[in-house]
C-alpha positions in Angstrom: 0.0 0.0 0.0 1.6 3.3 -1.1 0.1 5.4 2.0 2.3 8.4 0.5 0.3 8.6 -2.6 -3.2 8.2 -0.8 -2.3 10.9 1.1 -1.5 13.7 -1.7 -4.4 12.3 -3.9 -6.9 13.2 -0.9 -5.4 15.6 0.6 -5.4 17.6 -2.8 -8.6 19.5 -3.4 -11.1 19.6 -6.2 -14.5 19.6 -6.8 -16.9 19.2 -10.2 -15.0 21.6 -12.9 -12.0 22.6 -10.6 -10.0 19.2 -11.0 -6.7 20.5 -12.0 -4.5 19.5 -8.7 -5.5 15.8 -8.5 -4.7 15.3 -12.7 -1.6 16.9 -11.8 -0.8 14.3 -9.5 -2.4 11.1 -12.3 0.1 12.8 -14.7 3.4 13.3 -12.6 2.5 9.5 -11.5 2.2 7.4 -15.0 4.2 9.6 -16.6 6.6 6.9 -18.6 3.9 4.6 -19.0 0.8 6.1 -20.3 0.6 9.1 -23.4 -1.5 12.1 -22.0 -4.1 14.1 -23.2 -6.9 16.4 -21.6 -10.1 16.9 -23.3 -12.6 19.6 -23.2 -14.3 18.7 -20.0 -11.1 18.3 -18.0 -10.6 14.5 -18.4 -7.2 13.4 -18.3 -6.8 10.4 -21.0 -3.9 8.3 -20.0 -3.9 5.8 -22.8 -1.4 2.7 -22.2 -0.7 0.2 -25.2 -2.0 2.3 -28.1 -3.3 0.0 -30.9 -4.5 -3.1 -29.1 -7.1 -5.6 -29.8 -9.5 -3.8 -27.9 -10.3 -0.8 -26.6 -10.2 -1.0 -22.3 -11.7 2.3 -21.0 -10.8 2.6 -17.0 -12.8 5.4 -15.6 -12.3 7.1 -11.9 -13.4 10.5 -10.8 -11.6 13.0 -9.8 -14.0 15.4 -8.3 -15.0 16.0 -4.8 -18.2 17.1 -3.0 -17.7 20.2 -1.8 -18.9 23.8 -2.2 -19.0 27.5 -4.8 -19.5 30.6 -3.4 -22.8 31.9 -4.3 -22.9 35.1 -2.1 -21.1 37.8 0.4 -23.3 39.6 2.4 -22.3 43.1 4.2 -20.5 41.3 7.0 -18.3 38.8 4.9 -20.1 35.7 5.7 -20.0 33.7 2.4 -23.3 31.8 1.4 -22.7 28.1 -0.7 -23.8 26.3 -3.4 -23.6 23.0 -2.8 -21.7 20.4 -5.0 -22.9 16.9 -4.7 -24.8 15.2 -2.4 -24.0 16.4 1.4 -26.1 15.6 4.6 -26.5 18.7 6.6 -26.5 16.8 9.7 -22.4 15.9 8.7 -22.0 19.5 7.5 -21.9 21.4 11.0 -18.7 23.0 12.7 -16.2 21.9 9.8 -13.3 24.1 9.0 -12.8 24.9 5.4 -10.6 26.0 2.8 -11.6 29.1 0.2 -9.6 28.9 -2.7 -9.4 32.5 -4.3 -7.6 33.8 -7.2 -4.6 35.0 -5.1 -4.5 31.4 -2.1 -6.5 30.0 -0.1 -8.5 31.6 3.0 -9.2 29.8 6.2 -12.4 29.6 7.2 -15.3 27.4 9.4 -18.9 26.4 8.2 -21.0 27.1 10.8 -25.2 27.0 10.4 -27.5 29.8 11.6 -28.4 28.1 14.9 -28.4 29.5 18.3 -25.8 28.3 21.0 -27.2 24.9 22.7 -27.2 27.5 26.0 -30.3 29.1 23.9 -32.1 26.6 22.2 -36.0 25.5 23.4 -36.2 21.9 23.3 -38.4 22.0 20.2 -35.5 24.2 18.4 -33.1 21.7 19.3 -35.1 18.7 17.6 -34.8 20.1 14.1 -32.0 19.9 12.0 -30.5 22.2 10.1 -31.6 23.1 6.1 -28.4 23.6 3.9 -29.3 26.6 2.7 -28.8 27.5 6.8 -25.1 27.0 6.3 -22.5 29.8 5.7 -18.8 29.9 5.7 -17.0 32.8 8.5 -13.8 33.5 6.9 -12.6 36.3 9.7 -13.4 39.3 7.2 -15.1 42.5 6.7 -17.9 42.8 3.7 -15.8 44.6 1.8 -12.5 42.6 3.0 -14.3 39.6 1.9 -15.2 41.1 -1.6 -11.9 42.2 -2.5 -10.5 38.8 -2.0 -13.4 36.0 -2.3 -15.3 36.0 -6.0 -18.7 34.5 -6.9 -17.9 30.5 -8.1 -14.5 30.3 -6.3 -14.3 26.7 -4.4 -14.3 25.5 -1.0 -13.2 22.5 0.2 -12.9 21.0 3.6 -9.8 21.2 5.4 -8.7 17.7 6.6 -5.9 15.7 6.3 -4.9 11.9 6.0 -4.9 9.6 9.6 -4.0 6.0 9.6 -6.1 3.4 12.3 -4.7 0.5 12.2 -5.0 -0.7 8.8 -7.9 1.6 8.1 -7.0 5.2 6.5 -9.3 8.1 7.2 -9.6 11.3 4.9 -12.0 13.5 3.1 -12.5 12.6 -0.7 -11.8 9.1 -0.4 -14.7 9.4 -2.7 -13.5 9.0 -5.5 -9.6 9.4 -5.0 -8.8 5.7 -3.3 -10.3 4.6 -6.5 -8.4 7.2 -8.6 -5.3 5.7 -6.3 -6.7 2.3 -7.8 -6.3 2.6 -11.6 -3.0 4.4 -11.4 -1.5 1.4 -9.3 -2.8 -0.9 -11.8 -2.1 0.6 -14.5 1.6 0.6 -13.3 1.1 -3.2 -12.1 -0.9 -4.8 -15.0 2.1 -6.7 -16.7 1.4 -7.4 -20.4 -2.2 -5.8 -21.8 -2.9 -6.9 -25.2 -5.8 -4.2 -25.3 -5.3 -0.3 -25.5 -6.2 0.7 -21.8 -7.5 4.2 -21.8 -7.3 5.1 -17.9 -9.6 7.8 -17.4 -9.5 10.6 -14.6 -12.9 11.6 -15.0 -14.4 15.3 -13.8 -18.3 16.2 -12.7 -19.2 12.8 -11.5 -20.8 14.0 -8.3 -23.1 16.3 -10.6 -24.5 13.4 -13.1 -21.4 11.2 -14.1 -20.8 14.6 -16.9 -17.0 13.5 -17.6 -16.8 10.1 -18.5 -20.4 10.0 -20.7 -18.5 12.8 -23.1 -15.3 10.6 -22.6 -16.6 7.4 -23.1 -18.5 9.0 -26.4 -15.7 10.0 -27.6 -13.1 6.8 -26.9 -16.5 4.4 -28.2 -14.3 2.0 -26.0 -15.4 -2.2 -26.2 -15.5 -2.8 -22.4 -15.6 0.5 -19.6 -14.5 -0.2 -16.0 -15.5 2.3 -13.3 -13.8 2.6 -10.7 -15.4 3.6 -7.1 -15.9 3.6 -3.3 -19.0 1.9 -1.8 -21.0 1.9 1.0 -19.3 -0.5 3.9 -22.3 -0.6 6.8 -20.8 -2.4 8.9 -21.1 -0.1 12.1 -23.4 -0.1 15.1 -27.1 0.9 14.3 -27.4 -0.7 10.7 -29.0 -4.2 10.5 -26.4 -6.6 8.4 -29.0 -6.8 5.5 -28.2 -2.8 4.9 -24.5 -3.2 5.5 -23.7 -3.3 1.2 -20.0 -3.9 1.7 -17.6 -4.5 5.4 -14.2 -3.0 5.2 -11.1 -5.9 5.3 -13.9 -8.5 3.2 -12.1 -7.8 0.3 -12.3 -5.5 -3.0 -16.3 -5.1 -4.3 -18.0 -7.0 -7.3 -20.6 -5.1 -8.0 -23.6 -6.5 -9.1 -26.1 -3.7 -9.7 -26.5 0.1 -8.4 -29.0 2.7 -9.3 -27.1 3.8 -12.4 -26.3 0.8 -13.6 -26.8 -3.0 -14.0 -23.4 -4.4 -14.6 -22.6 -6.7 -17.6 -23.2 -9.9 -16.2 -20.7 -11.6 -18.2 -18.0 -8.8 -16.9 -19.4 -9.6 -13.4 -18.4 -13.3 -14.1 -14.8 -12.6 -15.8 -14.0 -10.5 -12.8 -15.6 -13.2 -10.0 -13.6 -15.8 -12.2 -10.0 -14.0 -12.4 -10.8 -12.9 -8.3 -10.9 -16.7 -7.4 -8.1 -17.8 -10.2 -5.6 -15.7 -8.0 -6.6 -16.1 -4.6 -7.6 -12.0 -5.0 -10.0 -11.8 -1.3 -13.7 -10.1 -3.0 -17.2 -9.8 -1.9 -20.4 -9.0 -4.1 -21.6 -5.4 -4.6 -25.8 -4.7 -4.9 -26.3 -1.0 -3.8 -29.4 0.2 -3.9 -28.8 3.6 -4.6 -25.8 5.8 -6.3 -24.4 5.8 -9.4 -20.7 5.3 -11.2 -19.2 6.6 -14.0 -19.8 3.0 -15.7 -23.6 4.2 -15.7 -23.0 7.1 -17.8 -20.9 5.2 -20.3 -23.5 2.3 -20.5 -25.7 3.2 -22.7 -23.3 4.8 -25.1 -23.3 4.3 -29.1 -25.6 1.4 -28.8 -24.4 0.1 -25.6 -21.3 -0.5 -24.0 -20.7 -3.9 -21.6 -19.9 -2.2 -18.5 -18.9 -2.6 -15.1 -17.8 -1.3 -11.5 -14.9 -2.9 -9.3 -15.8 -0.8 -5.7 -14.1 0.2 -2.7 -16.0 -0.8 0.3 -15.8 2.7 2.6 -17.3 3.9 6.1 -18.7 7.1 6.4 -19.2 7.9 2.4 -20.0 12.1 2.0 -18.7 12.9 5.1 -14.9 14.3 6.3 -13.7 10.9 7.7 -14.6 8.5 4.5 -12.7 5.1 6.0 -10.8 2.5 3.6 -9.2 -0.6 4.9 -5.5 -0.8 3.4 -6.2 -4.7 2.9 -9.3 -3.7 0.2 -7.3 -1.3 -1.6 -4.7 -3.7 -2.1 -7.3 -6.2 -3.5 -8.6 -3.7 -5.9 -5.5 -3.1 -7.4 -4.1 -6.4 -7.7 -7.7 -7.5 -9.2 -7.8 -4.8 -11.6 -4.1 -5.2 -13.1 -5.2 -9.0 -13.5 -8.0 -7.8 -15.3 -5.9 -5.5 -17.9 -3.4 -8.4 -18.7 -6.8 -10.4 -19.2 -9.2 -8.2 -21.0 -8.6 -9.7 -24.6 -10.1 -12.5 -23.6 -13.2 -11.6 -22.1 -16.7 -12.3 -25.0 -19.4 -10.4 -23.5 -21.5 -10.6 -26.8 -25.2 -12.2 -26.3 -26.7 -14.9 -28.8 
């Protein structure tokens, strides 16, 4: 497990349309392996093996949930748009990070809610609305003009902790998985197809990067990459758990975007048990991947998700085990060197 680069991929900030820091880091790392090109959305195509049998399309995303600046009123306080899908019960008291045109302001998102010293019992029950949520960046109104524009990003301000064999971070969603395909990519021996690794942008707006970069590759087989939801804490009956963190890397089955290929399900399942590669199966009943936006492509595209199960999924402290990362890319570098071979034509 390469902690190191787990820790600048999520530790680097991005959210839909501001990717450029974390395909900074996909280029500097498969640089000497892959040819690089960015296309109009922001995708980074890192194409490996140019002129296979085949055309592998990898896809990961980027991109973040986190906030724009919508607003400044009169005394500084910055009002959001949200990017992606947040809870606002696992938005309160976070510190932040603004990123202007000339660096990046400190700042904590607070809601408009009285101290617990004030609140009525009935007051106390409700939870806060997003829209309640503002970000206290320590300046005047005009202060705050001069140096904050309308659209400029904000991220949260956390940083990478080990526990045991589990590593904690914001934006494990999606960069363990970004992590993933570059580590494959490196480990995948002998790949008789042309694999186009994809960092994909806007996935946590509607999965916008890879549909216009899976239109434009027409690949044969795409692969998303992605966390999923691991359960396995007190509260949730084991029905609901999804995925448990150290079971393994996930076969997904079926989510709400997509149903996977089932003949891609089997190839993976197949080459899993081949290799001794530790895996469990995937059905998620809601979220989507990037495979889902690529799916239905030019007639159809056999597709498919390999998942990383992960605690606490849209929240600061999304939780990988180091054991399922591990699986995921030792599965996924077994698929490249295998892909020619998979049929996943019906009769």
């Amino acid at each position: 497990m390469n902690i190191d680069l787990l820790r600048r991929l999520t530790e680097a900030h991005g959210v839909p349309s501001m990717e450029d820091a974390i395909r900074d880091i996909v280029r500097e790392e498969l640089s000497g392996i892959c040819e690089f090109s960015t296309d109009t959305m922001g995708n980074l195509h890192c194409v490996r093996n140019r002129g296979g049998s085949k055309k592998l399309m990898i896809a990961a995303h980027m991109d973040e949930i986190g906030f724009m600046v919508k607003f400044i009123d009169d005394k500084g306080f910055l009002r959001l748009q949200p990017l992606g899908g947040w809870d606002p019960n696992q938005m309160a008291s976070q510190r932040v990070f603004v990123h202007t045109k000339n660096g990046v302001l400190n700042g904590v998102l607070m809601a408009s809610r009285k101290p617990k010293h004030m609140l009525t019992p009935e007051e106390a029950s409700k939870s806060v609305a997003i829209e309640n949520f503002f970000v206290d960046v320590g300046l005047s109104g005009d202060e705050a003009r001069a140096q904050v524009s309308l659209g400029d990003m904000v991220t949260m301000n956390r940083t990478l902790q080990t526990m045991g064999k589990l590593a904690t971070c914001k934006s494990m969603d999606d960069r363990a998985a970004v992590y993933v395909m570059i580590e494959a990519m490196k480990a995948a021996s002998n790949p008789q197809v042309e694999v186009h690794g994809i960092a994909t942008v806007q996935e946590e707006i509607g999965l916008r990067g890879a549909t216009a970069a899976g239109w434009a590759i027409k690949p044969d087989i795409c692969v998303a990459i992605d966390v999923t939801l691991a359960n396995d804490i007190p509260g949730i009956p084991e029905q609901d758990h999804v995925t448990k963190l150290g079971e393994g890397t996930a076969i997904k089955i079926m989510d709400s975007s997509l149903i996977c290929h089932p003949k891609v399900v089997s190839h993976f399942r197949t080459l899993a048990e081949q290799h001794g590669i530790k895996y469990q199966i995937e059905i998620l009943p809601a979220g989507g991947t990037d495979a889902g936006g690529v799916q239905r492509l030019h007639g159809g595209i056999p597709s498919f998700t390999l998942s990383i199960p992960t605690r606490y999924i849209h929240t600061v402290n999304e939780t990988v085990h180091m054991d399922d990362m591990d699986a995921s890319v030792a599965l996924l570098a077994k698929y490249i060197d295998d892909a020619h071979n998979g049929d996943y034509t019906y009769r």
